[in-house]
MARVO-264466 format. One record per atom (N, C-alpha, C, O): residue in three letters; x, y, z. Coordinates in steps of 0.1 Angstrom, whole numbers, padded with zeros to 4 digits, always signed. Atoms other than C-alpha are relative to their C-alpha. Layout:
<pts>
ALAXYZ;...
</pts>
This chain:
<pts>
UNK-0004+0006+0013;UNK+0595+0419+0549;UNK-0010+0002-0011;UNK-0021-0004-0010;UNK+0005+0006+0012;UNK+0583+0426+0515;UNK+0003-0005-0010;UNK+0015-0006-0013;UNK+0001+0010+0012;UNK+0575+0407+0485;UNK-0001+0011-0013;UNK-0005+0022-0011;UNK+0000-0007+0015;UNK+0579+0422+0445;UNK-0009-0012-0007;UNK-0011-0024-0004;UNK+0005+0008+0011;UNK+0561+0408+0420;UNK+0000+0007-0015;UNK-0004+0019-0016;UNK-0004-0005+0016;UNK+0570+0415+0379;UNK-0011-0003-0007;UNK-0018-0013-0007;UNK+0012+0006+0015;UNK+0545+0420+0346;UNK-0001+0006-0005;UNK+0001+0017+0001;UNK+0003-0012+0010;UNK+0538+0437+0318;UNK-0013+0000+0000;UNK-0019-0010+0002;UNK+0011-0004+0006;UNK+0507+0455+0311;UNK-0004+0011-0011;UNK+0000+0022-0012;UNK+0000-0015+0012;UNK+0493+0474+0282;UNK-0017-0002-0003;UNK-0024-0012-0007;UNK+0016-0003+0005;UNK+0458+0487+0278;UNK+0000+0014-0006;UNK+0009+0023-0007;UNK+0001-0012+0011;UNK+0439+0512+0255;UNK-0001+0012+0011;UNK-0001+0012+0023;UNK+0010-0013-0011;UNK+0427+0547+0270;UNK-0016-0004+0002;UNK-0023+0000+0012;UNK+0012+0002-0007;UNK+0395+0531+0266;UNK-0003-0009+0008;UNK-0013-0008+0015;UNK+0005+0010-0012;UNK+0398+0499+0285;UNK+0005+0005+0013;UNK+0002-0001+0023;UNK-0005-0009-0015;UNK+0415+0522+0314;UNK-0012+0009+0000;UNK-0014+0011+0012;UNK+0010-0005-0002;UNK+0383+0543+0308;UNK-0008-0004+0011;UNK-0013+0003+0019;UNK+0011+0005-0009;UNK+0364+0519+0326;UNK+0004+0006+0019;UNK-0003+0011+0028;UNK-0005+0001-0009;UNK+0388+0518+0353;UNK+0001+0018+0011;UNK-0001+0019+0023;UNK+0000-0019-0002;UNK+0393+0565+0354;UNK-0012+0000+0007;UNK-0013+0003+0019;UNK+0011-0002-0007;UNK+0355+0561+0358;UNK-0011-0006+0008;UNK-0023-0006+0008;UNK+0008+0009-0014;UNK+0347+0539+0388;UNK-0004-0013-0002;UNK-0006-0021+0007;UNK+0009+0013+0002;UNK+0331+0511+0369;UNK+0009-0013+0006;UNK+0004-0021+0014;UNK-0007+0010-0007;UNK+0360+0488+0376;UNK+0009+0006+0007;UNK+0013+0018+0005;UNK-0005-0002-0013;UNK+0378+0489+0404;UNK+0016-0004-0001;UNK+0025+0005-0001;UNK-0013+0007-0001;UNK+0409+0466+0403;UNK+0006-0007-0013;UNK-0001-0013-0021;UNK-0006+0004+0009;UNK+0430+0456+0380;UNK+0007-0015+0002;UNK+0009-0017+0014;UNK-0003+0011-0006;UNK+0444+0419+0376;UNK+0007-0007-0008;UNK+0003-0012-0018;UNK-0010+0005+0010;UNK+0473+0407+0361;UNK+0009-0010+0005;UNK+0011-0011+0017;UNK-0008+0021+0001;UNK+0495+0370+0356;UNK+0016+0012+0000;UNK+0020+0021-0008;UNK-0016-0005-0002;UNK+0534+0380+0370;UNK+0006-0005-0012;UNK+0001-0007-0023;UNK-0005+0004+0013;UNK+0560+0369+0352;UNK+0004-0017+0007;UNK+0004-0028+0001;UNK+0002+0011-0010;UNK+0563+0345+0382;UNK-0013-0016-0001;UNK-0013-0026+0005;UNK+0009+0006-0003;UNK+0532+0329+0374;UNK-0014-0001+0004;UNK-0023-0007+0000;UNK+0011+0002-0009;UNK+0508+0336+0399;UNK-0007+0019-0003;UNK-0001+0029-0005;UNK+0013-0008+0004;UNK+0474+0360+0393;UNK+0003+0013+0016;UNK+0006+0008+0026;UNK+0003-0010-0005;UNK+0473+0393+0412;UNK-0008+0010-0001;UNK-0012+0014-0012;UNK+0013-0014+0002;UNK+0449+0421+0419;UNK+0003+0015+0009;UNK+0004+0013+0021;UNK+0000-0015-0004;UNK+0454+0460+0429;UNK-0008+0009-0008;UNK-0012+0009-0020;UNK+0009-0015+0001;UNK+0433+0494+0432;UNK+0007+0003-0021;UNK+0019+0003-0023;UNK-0002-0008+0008;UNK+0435+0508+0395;UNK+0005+0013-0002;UNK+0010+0018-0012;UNK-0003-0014+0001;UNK+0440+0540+0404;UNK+0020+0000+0007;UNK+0026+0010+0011;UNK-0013+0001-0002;UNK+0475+0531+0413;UNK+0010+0004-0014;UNK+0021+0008-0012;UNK-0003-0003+0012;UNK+0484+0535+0373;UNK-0006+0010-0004;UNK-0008+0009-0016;UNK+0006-0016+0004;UNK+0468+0568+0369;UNK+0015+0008-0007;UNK+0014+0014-0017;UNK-0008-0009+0001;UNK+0504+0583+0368;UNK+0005-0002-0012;UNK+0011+0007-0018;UNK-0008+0003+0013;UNK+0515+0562+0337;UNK-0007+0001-0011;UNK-0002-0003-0022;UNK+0011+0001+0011;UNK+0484+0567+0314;UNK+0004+0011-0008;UNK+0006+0022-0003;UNK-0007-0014+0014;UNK+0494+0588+0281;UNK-0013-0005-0010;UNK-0019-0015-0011;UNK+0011+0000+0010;UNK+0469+0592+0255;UNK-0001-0012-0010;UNK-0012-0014-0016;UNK+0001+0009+0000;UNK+0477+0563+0243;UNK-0006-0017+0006;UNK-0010-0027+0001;UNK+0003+0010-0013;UNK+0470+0542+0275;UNK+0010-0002+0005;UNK+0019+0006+0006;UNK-0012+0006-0008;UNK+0494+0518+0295;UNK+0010-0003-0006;UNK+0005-0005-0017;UNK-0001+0014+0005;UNK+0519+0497+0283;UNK+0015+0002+0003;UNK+0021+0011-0002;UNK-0011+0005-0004;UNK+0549+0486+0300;UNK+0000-0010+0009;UNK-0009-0018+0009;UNK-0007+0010-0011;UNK+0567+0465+0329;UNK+0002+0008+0010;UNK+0008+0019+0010;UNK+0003-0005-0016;UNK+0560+0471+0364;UNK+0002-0007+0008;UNK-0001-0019+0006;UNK-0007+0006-0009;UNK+0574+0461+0395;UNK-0013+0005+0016;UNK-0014+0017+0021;UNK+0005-0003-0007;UNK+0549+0456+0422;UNK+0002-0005+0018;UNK+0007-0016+0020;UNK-0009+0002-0009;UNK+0555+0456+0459;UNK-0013-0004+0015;UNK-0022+0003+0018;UNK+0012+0002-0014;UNK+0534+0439+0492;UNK+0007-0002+0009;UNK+0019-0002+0009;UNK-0010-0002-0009;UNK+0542+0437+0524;UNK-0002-0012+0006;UNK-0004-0022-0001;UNK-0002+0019-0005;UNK+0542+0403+0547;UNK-0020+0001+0001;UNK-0027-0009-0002;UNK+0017+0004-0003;UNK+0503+0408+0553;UNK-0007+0001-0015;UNK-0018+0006-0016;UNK+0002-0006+0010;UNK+0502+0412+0515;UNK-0011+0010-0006;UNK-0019+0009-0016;UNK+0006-0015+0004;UNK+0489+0449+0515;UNK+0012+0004-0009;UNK+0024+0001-0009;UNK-0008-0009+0009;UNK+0499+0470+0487;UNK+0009+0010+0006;UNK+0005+0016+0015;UNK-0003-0008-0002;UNK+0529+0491+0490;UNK+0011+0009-0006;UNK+0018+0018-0001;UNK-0003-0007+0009;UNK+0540+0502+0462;UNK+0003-0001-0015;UNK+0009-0012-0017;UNK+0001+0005+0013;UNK+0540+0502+0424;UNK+0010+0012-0006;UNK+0011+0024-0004;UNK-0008-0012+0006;UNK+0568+0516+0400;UNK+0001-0009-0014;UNK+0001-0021-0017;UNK-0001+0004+0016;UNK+0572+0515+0360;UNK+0016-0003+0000;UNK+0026+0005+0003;UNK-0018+0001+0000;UNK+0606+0497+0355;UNK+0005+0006-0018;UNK+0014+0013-0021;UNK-0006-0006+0012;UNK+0605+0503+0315;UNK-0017+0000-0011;UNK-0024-0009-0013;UNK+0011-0003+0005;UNK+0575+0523+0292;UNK+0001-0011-0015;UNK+0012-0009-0020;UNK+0002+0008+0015;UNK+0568+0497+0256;UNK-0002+0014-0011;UNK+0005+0024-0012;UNK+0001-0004+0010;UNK+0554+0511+0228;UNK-0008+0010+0001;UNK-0011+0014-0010;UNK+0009-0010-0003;UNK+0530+0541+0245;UNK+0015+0009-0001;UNK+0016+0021+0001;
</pts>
């Protein structure tokens, strides 16, 4: 059995800078549900445009809540 959890995020290219180059690690974002979450950063590598992030994402755990998958439901204003 897994679990979804929903949120929007939008960052610059430079506050994902930190994240491209090692300094931080994890990213940590409030669902739409409520509750605080944390995942590897390099999981949004594939959505970063010269702009940075910024959309709604659908993220996915499994019963031992390990990560098991992350997908862009709709890109904002990048």
């Amino acid at each position: 059995m897994s679990t979804s959890a929903y949120f929007y995020l939008k960052l610059t290219t430079e506050e994902f800078l930190e994240y491209y180059q090692g300094y931080k690690i994890f990213i940590r974002v409030r669902t739409y549900q409520g509750f605080t979450i944390k995942f590897r950063a390099e999981h949004l590598r594939q959505w970063v445009t010269p702009l940075g992030i910024d959309g709604e994402f659908e993220i996915v755990f499994d019963k031992h809540n390990q990560f098991v998958s992350l997908r862009r439901l709709r890109a904002k204003g990048v």
